[in-house]
C-alpha positions as CSV (number, residue, x, y, z in Angstrom):
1,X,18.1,6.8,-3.7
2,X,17.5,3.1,-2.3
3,X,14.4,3.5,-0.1
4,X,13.5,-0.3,-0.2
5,X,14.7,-2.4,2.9
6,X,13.4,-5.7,4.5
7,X,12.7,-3.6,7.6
8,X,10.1,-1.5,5.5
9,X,8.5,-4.2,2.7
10,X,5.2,-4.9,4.6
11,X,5.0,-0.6,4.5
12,X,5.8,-0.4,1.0
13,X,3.7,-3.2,0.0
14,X,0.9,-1.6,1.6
15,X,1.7,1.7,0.1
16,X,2.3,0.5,-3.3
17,X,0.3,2.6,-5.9
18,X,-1.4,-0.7,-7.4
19,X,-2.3,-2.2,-4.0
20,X,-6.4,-2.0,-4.2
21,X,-6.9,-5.1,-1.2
22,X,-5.0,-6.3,1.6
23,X,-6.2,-8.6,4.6
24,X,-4.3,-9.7,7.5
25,X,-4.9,-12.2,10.4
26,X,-2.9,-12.5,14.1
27,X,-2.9,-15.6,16.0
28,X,-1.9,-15.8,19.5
29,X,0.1,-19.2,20.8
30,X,1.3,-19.7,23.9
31,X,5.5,-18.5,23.6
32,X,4.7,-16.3,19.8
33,X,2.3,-14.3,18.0
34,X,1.9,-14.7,14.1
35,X,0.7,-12.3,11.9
36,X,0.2,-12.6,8.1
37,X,-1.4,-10.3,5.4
38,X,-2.1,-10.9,1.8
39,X,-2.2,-8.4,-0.9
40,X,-3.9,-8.0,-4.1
41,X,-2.1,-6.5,-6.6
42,X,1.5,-7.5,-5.7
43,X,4.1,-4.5,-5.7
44,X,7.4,-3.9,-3.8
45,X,9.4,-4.8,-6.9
46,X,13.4,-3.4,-6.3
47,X,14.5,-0.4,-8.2
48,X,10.7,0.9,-9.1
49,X,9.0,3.6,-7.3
50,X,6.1,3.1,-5.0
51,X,4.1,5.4,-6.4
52,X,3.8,7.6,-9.7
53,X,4.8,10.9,-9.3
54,X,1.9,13.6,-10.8
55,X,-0.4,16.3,-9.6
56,X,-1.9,15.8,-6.9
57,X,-5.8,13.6,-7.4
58,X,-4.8,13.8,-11.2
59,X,-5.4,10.0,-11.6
60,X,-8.3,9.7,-8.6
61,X,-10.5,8.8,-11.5
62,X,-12.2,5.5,-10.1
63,X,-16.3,5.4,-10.0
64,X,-17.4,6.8,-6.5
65,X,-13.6,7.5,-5.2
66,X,-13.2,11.1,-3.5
67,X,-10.2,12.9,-3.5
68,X,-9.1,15.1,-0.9
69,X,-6.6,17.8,-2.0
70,X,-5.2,18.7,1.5
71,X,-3.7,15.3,2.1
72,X,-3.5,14.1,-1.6
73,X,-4.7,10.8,-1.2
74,X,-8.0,8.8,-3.5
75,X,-10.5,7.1,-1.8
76,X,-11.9,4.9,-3.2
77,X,-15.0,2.9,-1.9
C-alpha cells in the first residue's frame, strides 16, 4: 500500500522512526504566512516504511527514555 503523498510528507517526516529533532519557524508578512521546519535525521524516503514494525517499547532502549505501553510510544528526554 502507497501511504506516502505530498499532502502528508511534513506528517511523515515528523513521524519518521529516525527523526530525533525538528524545529520550525512562522513568519507573518503583510498578503502570506511562511512556515519552515528542519529535521534531523532526514526520513520520508518513497517505498520504505515510517516506522519498524515490533512489539510494542521493544526498542525504547535510549538512557532516561520512558515508555508508556498504553499508547506505545518512547519518550525520550
Amino acid at each position: 500500500m502507497q501511504v506516502f503523498s505530498r499532502d502528508v510528507g511534513h506528517y511523515t517526516q515528523m513521524v519518521w522512526q529516525s527523526s530525533r529533532e525538528l524545529g520550525c519557524g512562522v513568519k507573518v508578512c503583510d498578503k502570506f504566512v511562511l512556515a519552515g521546519c528542519q529535521y534531523q535525521r532526514r526520513g520520508n524516503f518513497i517505498g520504505a516504511d515510517i516506522y519498524e514494525k515490533g512489539n510494542t517499547c521493544s526498542m525504547c532502549n535510549c538512557p532516561q527514555c520512558h515508555c508508556d505501553p498504553g499508547v506505545g510510544l518512547c519518550d525520550a528526554p
